[in-house]
C-alpha positions in Angstrom: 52.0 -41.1 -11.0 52.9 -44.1 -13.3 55.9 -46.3 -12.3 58.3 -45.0 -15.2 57.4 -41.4 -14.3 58.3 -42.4 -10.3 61.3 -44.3 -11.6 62.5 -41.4 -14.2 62.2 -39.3 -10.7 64.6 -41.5 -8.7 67.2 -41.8 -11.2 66.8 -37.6 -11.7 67.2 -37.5 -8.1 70.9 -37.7 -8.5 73.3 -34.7 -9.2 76.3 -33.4 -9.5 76.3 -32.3 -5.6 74.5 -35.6 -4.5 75.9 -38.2 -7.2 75.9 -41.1 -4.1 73.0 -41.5 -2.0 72.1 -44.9 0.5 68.3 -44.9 -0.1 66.3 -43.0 2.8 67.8 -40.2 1.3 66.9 -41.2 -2.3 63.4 -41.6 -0.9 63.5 -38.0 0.4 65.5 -36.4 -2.6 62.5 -38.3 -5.1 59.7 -37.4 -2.7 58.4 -41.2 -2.8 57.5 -43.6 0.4 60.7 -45.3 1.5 58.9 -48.8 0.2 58.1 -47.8 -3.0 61.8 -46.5 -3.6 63.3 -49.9 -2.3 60.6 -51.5 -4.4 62.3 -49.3 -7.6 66.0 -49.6 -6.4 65.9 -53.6 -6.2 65.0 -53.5 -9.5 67.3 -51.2 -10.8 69.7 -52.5 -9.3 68.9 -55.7 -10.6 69.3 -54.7 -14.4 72.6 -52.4 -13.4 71.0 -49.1 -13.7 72.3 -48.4 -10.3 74.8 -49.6 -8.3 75.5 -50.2 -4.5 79.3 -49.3 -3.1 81.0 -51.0 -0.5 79.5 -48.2 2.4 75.8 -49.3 1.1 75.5 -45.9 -1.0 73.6 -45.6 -4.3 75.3 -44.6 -7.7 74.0 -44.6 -10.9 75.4 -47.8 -12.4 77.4 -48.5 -15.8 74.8 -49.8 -17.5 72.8 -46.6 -17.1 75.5 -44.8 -18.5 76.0 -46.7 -21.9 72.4 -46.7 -22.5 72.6 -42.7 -22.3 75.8 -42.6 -24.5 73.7 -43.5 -27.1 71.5 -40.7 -27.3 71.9 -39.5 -31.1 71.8 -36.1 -30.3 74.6 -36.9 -27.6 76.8 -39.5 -28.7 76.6 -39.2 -32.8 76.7 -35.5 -32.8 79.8 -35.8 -30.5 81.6 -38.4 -33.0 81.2 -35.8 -35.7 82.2 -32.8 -33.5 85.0 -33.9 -31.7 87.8 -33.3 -34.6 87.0 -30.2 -35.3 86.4 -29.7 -31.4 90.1 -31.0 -30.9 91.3 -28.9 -33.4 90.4 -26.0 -32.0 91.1 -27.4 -28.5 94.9 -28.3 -29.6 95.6 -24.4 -31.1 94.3 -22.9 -27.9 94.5 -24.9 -25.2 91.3 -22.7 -23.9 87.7 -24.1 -23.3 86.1 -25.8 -26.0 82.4 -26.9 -25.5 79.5 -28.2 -27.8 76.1 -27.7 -26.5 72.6 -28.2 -27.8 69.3 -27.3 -26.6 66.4 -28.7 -24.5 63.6 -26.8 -23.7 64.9 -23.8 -22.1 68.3 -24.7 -21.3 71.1 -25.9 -22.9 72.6 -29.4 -22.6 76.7 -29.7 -22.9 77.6 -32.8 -24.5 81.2 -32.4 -25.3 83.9 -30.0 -23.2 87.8 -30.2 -24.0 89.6 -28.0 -21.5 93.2 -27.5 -20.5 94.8 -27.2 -17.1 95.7 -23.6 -17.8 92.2 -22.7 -19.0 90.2 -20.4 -17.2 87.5 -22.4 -14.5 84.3 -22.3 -16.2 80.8 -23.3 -14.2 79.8 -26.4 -17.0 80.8 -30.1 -17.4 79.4 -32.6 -19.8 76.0 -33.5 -19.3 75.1 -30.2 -17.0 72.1 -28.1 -17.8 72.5 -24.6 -18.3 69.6 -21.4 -18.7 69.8 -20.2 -22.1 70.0 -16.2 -22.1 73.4 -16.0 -20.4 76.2 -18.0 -22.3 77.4 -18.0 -25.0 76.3 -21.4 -26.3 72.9 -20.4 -25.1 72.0 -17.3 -27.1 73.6 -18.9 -30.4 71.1 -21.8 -29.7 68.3 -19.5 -28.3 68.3 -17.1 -31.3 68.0 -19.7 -34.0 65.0 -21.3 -31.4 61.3 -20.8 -32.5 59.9 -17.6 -31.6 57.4 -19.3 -28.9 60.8 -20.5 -27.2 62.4 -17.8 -27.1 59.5 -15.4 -25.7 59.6 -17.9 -22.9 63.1 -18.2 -22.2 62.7 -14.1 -21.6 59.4 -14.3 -19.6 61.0 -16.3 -17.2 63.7 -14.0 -14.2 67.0 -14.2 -15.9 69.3 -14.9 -12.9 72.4 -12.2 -12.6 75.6 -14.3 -12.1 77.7 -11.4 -12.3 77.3 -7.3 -12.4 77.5 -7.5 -16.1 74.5 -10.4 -16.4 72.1 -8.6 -18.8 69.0 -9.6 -17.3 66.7 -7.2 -19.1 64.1 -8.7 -22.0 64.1 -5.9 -24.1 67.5 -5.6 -24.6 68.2 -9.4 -24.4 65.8 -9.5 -27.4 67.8 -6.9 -29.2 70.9 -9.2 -28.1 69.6 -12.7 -29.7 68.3 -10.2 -32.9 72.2 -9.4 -33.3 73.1 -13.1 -32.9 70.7 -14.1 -35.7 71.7 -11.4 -38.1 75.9 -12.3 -37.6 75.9 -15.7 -36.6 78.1 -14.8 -33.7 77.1 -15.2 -29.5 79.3 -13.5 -27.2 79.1 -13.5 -23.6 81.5 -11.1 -22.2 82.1 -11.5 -18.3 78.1 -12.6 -17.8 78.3 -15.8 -16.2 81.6 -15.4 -14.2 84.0 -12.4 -13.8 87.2 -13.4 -15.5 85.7 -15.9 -18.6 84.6 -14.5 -22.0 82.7 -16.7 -24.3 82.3 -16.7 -28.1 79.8 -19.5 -29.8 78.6 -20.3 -33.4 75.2 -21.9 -34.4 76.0 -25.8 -35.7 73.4 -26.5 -38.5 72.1 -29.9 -39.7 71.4 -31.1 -43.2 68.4 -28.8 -43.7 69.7 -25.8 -42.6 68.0 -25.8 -38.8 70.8 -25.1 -36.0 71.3 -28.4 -33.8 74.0 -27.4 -31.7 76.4 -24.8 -31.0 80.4 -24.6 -30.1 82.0 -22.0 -28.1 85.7 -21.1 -27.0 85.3 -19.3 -23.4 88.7 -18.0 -22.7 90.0 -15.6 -19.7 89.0 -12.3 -20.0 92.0 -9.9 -21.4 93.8 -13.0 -23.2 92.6 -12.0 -26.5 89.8 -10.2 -28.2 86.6 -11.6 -29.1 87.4 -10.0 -32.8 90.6 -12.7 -32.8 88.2 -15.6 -31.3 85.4 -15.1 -33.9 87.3 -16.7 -37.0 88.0 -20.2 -34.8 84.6 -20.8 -33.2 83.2 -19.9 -36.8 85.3 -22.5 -39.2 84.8 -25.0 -36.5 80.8 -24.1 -36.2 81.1 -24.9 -40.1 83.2 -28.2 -40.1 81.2 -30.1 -37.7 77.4 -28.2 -40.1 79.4 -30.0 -43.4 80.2 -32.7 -41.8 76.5 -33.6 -40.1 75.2 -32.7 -43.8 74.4 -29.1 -44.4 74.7 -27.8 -47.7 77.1 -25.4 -48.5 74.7 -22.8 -48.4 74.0 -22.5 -45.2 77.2 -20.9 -44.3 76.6 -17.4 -46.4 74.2 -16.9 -43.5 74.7 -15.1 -40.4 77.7 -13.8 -41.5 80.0 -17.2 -42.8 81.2 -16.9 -46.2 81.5 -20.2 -47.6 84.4 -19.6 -49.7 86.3 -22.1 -51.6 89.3 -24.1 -49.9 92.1 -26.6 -51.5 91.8 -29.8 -52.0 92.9 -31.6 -48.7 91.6 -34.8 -46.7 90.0 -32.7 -44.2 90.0 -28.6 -45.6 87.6 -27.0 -43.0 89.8 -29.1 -40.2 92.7 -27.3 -41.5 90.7 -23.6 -42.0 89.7 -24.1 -38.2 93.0 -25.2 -37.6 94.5 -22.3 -39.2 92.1 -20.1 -37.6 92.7 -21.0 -34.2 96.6 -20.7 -34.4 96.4 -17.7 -36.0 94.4 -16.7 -32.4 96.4 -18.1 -30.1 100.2 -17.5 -31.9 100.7 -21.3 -30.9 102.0 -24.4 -33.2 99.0 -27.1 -33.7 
């Protein structure tokens, strides 16, 4: 084991239920000798990837943080995101997320939520399986065909009584996404939340992210929801590049829109409030 790969493992040590740690049990949570991680955290503490509290407890440090930030697929697909993310966010006052996918799992990188909203199991930087959300089949059905046979070879874990955990009739799931460009996960990850998602595509045409609106269950159908999460799927697609094309697929219809500073803003604007029955 190289000393990037043992120092990658320390840092990866930390989660959301252990985000502080004094360093015996960093050295048990990495699986390293209690020298070698002392060896690592002097140094890392000495460049302000971690930090040291006043109790003598371990935190990944600042610096750590802004070096992350600047991950493209992170931070500048965030930047471009984030007003139609808003818009949506402001007419609903519901859950709003943008994901995009690593390996088999999805990777949230943006989350606008409302104090109202219903509770929903992700946060920004959380990992996520793929077959179960919403954000996860719209990324998982635009993935390779090699990714996707092992996403379903691996147990799908049942969160709820209405998980579908099956591979044949997940497949027949993900073939639906692809053909209408619409994810919906009713009830599958927690009882009372219902999640619709739309593919996010990049300048030649491949999907590099998706958004979702997860909402309570009963609030509103996922019929109403489909027409939000699709204009702002397609704002933040035009915005990172894609051509105009790219939203006759799957079910968009790239129609024609006024002139205006910002026109898919205001279609996903309009969209949304038309959802919700509440003023921007």
């Amino acid at each position: 084991m190289t000393l990037t790969s043992r120092t990658f493992g320390l840092l990866s040590a930390f989660t959301r239920e252990n985000p502080s740690m004094r360093l015996g049990q960093l050295a048990d949570a990495a699986g390293l000798p209690l020298t070698t991680t002392h060896r690592i955290v002097a140094d890392l503490l000495a460049c302000g990837a971690l930090e040291r509290d006043a109790s003598g407890s371990l935190h990944v440090g600042l610096r750590l943080w802004e070096i992350g930030s600047l991950a493209p697929r992170g931070h500048t697909l965030r930047e471009v995101a984030l007003p139609f993310l808003e818009d949506l966010y402001v007419a609903t006052r519901e859950n709003v997320q943008l994901a995009v996918r690593e390996g088999l799992e999805s990777v949230f990188v943006e989350r606008l939520t409302g104090r109202e909203a219903v509770t929903v199991m992700t946060r920004v930087g959380a990992r996520f399986p793929l077959p179960s959300t919403g954000v996860g089949r719209a990324l998982l059905a635009h993935a390779p065909a090699d990714v996707q046979e092992q996403a379903l070879a691996q147990p799908v874990r049942r969160w709820t009584e209405r998980t579908e955990t099956d591979p044949a009739r997940l497949r027949a799931v993900l073939a639906e996404v692809h053909r209408t460009g619409v994810a919906i996960s009713d009830r599958e990850v927690t009882d009372d939340a219902v999640s619709v998602a739309a593919p996010v595509r990049g300048p030649g045409r491949e999907v590099v992210a998706a958004v979702s609106l997860v909402v309570r269950s009963g609030t509103a159908s996922t019929a109403a929801l489909v027409p939000a999460v699709r204009a702002a799927a397609l704002g933040v697609s035009r915005s990172l590049g894609a051509p105009p094309s790219a939203g006759r697929k799957n079910g968009w219809r790239a129609t024609a829109v006024p002139d205006h500073p910002h026109p898919t803003r205001a279609r996903t604007r309009r969209a949304a409030e038309s959802t919700s029955g509440e003023p921007p």
